[in-house]
Every structure is written in C-alpha cells, then in structure tokens.
C-alpha positions as CSV (number, residue, x, y, z in Angstrom):
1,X,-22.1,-4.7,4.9
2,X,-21.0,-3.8,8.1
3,X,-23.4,-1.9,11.0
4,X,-23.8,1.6,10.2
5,X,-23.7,4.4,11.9
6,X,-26.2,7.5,11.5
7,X,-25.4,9.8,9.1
8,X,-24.3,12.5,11.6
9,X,-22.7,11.5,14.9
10,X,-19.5,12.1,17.5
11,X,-17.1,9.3,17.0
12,X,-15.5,8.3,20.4
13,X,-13.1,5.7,20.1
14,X,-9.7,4.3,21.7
15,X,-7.2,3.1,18.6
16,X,-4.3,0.9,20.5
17,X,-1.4,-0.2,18.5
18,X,-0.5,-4.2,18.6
19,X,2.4,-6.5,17.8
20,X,1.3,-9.6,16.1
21,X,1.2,-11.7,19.1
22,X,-1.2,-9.5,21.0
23,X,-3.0,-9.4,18.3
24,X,-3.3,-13.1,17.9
25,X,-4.4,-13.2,21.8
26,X,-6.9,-10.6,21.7
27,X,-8.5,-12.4,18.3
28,X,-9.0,-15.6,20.1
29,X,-10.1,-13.9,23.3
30,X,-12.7,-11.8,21.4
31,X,-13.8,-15.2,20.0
32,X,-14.5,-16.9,23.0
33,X,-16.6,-13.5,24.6
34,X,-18.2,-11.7,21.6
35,X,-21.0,-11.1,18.9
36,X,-18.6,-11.6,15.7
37,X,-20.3,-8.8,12.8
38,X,-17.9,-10.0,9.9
39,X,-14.5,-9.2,8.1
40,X,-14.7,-5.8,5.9
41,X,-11.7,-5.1,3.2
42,X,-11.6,-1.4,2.9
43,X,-9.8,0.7,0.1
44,X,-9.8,4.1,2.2
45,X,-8.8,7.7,-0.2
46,X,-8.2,11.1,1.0
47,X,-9.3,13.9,-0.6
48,X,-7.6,17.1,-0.1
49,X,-7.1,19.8,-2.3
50,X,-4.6,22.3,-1.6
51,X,-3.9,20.6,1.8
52,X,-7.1,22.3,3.6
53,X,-7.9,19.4,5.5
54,X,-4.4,18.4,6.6
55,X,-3.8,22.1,8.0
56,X,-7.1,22.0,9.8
57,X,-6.7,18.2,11.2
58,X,-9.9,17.4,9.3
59,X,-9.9,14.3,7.2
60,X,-12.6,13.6,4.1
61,X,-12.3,10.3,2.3
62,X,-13.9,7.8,-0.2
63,X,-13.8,4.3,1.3
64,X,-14.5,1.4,-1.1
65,X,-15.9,-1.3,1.8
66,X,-16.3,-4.9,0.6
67,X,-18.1,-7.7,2.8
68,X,-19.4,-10.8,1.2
69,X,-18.5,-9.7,-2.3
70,X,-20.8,-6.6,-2.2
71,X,-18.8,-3.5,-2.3
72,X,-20.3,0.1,-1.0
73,X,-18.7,3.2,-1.8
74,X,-18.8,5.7,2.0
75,X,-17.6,9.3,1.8
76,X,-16.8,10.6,5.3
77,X,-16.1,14.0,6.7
78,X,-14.3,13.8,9.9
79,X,-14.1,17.2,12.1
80,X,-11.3,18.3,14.8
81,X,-10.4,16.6,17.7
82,X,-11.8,17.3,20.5
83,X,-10.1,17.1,24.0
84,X,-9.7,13.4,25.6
85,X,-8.0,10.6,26.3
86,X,-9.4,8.7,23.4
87,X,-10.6,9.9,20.2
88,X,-13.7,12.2,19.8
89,X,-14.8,14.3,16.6
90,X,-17.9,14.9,14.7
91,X,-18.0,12.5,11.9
92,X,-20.8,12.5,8.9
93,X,-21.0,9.4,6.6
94,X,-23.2,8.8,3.8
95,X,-23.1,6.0,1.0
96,X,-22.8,7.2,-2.6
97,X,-22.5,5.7,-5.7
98,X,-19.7,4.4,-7.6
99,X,-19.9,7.0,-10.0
100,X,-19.5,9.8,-7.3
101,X,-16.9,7.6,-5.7
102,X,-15.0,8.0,-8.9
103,X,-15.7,11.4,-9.9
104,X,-14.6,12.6,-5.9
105,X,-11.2,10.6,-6.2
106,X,-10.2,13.1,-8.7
107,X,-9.6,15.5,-5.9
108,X,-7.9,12.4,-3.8
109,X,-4.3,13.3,-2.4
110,X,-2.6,10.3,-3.8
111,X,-2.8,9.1,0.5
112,X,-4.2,5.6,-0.1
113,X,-4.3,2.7,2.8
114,X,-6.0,-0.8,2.6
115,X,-7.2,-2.5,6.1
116,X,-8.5,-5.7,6.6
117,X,-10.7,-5.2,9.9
118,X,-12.8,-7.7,11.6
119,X,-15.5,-6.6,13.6
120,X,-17.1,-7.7,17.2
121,X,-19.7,-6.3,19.3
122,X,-18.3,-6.7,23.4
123,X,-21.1,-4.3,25.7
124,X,-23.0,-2.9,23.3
125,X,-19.5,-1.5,21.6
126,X,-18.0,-2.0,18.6
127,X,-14.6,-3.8,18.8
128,X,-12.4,-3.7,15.4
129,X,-9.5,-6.0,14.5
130,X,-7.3,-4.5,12.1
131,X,-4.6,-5.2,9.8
132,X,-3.4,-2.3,8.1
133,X,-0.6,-2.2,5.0
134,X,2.3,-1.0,5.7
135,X,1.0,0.2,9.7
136,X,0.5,-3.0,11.1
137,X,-1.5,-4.5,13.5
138,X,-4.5,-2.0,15.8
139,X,-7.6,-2.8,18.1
140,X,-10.3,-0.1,17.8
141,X,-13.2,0.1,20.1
142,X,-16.3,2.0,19.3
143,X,-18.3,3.2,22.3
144,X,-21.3,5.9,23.3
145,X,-18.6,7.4,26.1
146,X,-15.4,7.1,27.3
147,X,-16.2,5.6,30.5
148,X,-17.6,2.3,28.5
149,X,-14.8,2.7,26.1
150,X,-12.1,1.8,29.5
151,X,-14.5,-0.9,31.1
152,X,-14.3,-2.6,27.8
153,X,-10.0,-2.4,27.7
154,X,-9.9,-3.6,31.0
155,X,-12.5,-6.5,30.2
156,X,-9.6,-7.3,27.1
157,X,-7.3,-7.1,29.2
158,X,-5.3,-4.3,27.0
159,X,-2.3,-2.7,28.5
160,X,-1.3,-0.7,25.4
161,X,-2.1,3.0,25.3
162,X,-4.4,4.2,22.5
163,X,-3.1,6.6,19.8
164,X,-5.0,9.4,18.9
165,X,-3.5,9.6,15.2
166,X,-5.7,8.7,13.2
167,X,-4.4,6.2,9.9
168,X,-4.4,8.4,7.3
169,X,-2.1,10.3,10.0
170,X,0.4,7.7,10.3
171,X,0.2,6.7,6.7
172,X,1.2,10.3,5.6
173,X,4.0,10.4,8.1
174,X,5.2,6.7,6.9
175,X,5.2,8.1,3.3
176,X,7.0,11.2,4.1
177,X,3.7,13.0,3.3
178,X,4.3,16.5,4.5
179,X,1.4,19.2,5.7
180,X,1.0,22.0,3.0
C-alpha cells in the first residue's frame, strides 16, 4: 500500500491544477529525479449527514485504496483550514475494515470521486500525480512546512498556482452539489 502517515497529523500540502501536457512533462521530469512509491487507485466517499461537515469545511470519508491488488479501506477526518498559502488542516486517518467501510457508507452523501495517483518521494516530500474523473489532471506535494513545500515547485519547475479546494470541493461544485 502506499506510505502512511500517523494516525494524527497536520497536513500541509500545495494541490496545483495541470493540463495534460504539463502533466506529461512533470511525469517524465519526476522520473528522471525521484524515489517512485507506486500507483494507488482510490474510490474516495463522503460522509455527511445533514450537511454538518460541508457547513463547517470539514470533510470525513471512506477511501477504498488499491495497490498491487490489495485493497485497504482508510476513514479520514479532515479539520478546517488553517491560514496559508497552501493547504494546512488537522487530518486523522486510520485503516478499518471492510465491514466498517460498508456499514459507514450508509451515512455517505452520494459525493463519490475515483483518482488514479502516482506517488514520488523529491526531498524527503511526497509528490502525487493525479488523474481525477471528471476534474482532470493535479500535482500534490506533501511536505513538513511550507517553506520545503516552494523549494520543491521551484525544483519542478511549476508555474501554476496551487488551489486550496480540496476534491471533494470541486467535485460537489462540478455536480451542482449545493451546501445544506
């Protein structure tokens, strides 16, 4: 499966929207100059009942993860965000069981997305690759702050901005997904 992270932690990450072509380039680049971790297929599900997490910008999902034909089941509670140029919350993650995978998905919103991401690790960061239906293209780096976080975009050579909506974000606004 891919690296995990501890159980409780702040996330601190730059998301940064690609075409296809720049995504090409940067795949080839990250080939040449970094530690490839593998390709994960995620099957990511929101839970939110009476829209509690949606009018408090937190975010809880189920996330099937499949890597070498082993599949986990992740449930993750992701917090507010906190002030920044990139992306920084309190995120807790913790592997369960397919049958609690199954019994929390009762409570899902119906807010689905698949991603195909490809991970890499460039200065002690994680670098993600991914391909997400009906969103496109997105680079996601990973770091302990945000000053590791820029070195590493201008080591890529990025010159997109990052986003700080998260997918489940975009995906509810491309579905016409409304806050309660």
């Amino acid at each position: 499966m891919s690296e995990r992270k501890p159980l409780c932690m702040y996330e601190i990450e730059a998301k940064i929207p690609l075409d296809e072509q720049e995504y090409t380039l940067l795949k080839n680049r990250l080939i040449h100059i970094a530690k490839p971790l593998g390709t994960v297929h995620e099957v990511n599900h929101f839970c939110d009942i009476f829209g509690f997490f949606r009018k408090t910008k937190r975010l809880l999902r189920v996330r099937a993860e499949t890597h070498d034909g082993m599949t986990a089941y992740i449930l993750t509670y992701k917090g507010k965000l906190e002030p920044g140029r990139f992306k920084k919350r309190r995120e807790i993650e913790r592997k369960i069981s397919r049958f609690s995978a199954k019994l929390i998905l009762l409570l899902k919103t119906g807010l689905v997305y698949e991603k195909k991401r490809v991970n890499f690790t460039v200065m002690d960061a994680v670098v993600s690759l991914d391909e997400v239906q009906k969103l496109g293209h997105f680079v996601e780096i990973e770091g302990k702050d945000e000053g590791q976080i820029k070195k590493i975009i201008k080591k890529l050579q990025i010159t997109k901005k990052p986003v700080k909506k998260g997918y489940a974000e975009m995906m509810a606004k491309k579905t016409g997904m409304k806050k309660k």
